[in-house]
N, C-alpha and C positions, 0 to 999 in steps of 0.2 A: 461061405466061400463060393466062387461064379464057378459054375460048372464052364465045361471048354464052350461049348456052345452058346452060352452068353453071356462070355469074357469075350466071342469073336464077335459078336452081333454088337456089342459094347463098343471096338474099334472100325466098325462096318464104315461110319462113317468119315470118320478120318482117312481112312484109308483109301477111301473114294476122293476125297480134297486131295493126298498126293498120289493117286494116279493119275488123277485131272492133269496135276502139273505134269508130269513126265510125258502123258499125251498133248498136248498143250503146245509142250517146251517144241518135242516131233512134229508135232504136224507145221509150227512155224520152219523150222529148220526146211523142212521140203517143201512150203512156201515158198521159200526166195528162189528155188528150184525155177519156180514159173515165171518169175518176174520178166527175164529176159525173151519170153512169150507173150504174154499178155500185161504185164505191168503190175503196180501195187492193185488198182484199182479193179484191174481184171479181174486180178484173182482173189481179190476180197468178193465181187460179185460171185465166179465159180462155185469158191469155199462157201457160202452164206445159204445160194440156192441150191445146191446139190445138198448140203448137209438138213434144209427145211426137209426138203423131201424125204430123206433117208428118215431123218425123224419122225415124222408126222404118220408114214405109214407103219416104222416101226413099233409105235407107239398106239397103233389105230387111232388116232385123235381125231377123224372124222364125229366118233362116238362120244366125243366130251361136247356140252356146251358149256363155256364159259360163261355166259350171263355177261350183266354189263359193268360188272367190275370186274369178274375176270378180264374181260378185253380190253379195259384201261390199264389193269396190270400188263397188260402182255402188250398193249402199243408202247409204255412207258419202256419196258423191257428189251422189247425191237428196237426202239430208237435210238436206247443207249449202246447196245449191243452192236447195231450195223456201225455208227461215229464210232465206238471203241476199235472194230476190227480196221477201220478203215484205217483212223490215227497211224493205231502198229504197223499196218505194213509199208506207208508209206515212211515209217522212222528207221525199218530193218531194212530198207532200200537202200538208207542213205549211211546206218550205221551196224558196228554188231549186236548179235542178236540179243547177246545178254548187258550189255550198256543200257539199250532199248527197254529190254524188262524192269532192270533195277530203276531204271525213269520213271518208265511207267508205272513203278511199285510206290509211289509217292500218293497214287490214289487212296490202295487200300492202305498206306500208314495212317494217313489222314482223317479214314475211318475210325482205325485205332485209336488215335489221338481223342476223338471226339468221344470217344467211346469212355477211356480213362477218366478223363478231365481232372490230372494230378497236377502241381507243379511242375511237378521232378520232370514231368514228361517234355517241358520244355528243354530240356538237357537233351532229349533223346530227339528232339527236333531238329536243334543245333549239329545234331550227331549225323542227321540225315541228311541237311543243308550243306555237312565236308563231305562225304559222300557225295552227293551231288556234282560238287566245283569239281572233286576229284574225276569226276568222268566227263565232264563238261570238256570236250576237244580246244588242245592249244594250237595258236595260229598255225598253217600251215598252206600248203596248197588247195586242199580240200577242205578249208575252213566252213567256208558258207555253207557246203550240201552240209557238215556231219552238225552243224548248228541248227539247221533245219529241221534234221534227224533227231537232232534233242526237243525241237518245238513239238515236232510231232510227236514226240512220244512222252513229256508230259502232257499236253491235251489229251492221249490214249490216256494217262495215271487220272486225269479229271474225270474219265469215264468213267474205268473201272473202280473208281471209288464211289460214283453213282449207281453200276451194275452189282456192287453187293446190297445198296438198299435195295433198290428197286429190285431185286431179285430176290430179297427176303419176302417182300410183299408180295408178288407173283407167285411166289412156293406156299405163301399163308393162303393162298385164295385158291390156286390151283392145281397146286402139287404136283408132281412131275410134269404134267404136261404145261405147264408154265416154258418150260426150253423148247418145247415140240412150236409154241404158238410165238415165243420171244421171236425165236428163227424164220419162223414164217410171216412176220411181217417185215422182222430187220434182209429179207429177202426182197420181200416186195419193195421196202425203202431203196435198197441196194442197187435191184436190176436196172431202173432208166435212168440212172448216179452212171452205172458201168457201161451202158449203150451208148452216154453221150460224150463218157471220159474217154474209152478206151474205143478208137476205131476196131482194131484187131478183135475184138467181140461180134462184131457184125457179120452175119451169114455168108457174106460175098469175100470174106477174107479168111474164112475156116479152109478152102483148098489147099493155101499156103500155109499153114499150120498144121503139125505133126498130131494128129488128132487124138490116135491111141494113148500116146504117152502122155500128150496133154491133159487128156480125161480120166488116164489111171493114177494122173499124180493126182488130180483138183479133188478126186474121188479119197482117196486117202488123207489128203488135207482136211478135206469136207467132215470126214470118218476122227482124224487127231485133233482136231481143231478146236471141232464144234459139236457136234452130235454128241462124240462119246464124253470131252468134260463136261459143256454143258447139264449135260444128265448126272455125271455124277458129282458136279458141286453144287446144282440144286439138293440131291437127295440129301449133301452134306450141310448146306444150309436148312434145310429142312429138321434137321437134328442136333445139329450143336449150335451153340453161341454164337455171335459175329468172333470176339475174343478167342476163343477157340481155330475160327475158322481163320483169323487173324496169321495167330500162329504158327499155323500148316501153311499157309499162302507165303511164309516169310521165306521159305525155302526156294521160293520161286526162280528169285533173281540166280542163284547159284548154280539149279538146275539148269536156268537156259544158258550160263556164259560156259558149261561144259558140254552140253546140246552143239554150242554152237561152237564150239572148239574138236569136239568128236566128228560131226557130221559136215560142217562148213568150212573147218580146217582157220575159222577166229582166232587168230592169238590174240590174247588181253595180255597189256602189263602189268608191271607189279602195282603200280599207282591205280591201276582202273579194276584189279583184284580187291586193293584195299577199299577203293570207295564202294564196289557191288557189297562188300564187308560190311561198311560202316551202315550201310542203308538196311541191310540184313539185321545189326545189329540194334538201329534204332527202332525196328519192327516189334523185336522181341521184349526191345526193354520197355515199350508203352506198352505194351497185350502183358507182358507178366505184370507189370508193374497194378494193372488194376485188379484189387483186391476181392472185389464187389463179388458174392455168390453168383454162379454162372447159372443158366436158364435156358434148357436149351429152347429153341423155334416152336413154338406151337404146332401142332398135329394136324392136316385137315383129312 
């Protein structure tokens, strides 16, 4: 029988994959906060460089050397990391937040899916695909932006279906500090992306800009966003399965469409409830559905 001490070390890291989300889900929410300051693109830059730094010192990572496969882990990881963050914000510009996540949730099913490799899982695909249409916006006045808002943020689900492999590979080479170095180059990718997209970035335009509030929100973004899951769904990748970590992530979409209904005042309908539903639902049923003894992530 586990003693209390490691039944808790047993859940250590699960419980790090959903606090990820609820930090996650927050720091997006007070993202769009910025937008009408600096834009998606700004504040992708903000959030990416502030959060390298936070990490990098927090983490001392001056003290690790990577070698030359860690640094291909962590350019692979940067890259997919800065395109992933950029996708989202420019899709929560256009749509809500939680529409936006269950899109983007199409990466890590996808994962899933590949992971399975059942039949039955094509049911659960289908299941994903009504989900989908369900939230895919009907004509209206704002047709084109919230269209674009769905491009965007299945190109963000391309990503983060990429940022769970590549970031199991960076955690097998590097271990935690795989997030400290992913950040600090999807920074360096970011910064001359954000000088040239976003004037209001520019030195000569920080006057006209509310400085304090603007750096104590990016600083808190930078802190929910990135820094803090970062770190802890590395550590969570590092210890349990993709299928596992599948699982915990499926709760994602739910989280942000109440995120963004608490904090953003998003009403969803009943129709875009069911499809966040149905995508939720097709999550679960390929991650349960595969049989295969679980394994977790190798140790380094």
């Amino acid at each position: 029988m586990q003693s209390a001490g490691a039944a808790s070390r047993s859940h250590a890291p699960s419980l790090a994959v959903l606090l990820s989300l609820v930090s996650i889900t927050c720091g997006a929410s007070l993202a769009k906060g910025l937008f009408p300051l600096v834009g998606p693109v700004g504040t992708t830059t903000l959030r990416l460089c502030l959060a390298a730094a936070i990490l990098f010192i927090a983490l001392r990572s001056w003290r690790f050397s990577p070698g030359a496969a860690g640094w291909r882990a962590a350019l692979h990881y940067g890259l997919v990391m800065a395109g992933m963050n950029l996708l989202f914000y420019l899709a929560i510009e256009r749509i809500p937040l939680g529409i936006a996540i269950a899109l983007e949730f199409t990466g890590p099913l996808t994962v899933a899916v590949l992971h399975s490799r059942h039949r039955r899982d094509l049911l659960w695909v289908a299941c994903a695909v009504v989900g989908i249409l369900m939230l895919i916006p009907r004509p209206s006045p704002g047709h084109a932006v919230a269209l674009a808002g769905v491009a965007f943020a299945l190109g963000a689900g391309v990503l983060w279906g990429a940022y769970i492999i590549v970031g199991q590979r960076a955690g097998a080479v590097m271990g935690t500090q795989a997030a400290a170095y992913g950040l600090m180059i999807a920074a360096i990718i970011i910064l001359p992306i954000g000088l040239l997209l976003e004037p209001r970035l520019h030195p000569a335009q920080w006057p006209a800009l509310p400085m304090l509030p603007l750096l104590g929100t990016a600083l808190a973004v930078a802190l929910l966003s990135s820094a803090l899951p970062y770190t802890l769904e590395m550590y969570g990748l590092r210890h349990i399965p993709a299928r596992s970590f599948g699982i915990l992530m499926s709760g994602e979409p739910a989280i942000g469409a109440l995120m963004g209904l608490l904090l953003l005042g998003e009403r969803l309908n009943l129709t875009q409830w069911l499809g966040i539903a149905a995508v939720i639902a097709a999550s679960l049923g390929t991650t349960l559905g595969d049989r295969r003894p679980e394994q977790p992530q190798p140790l380094t």
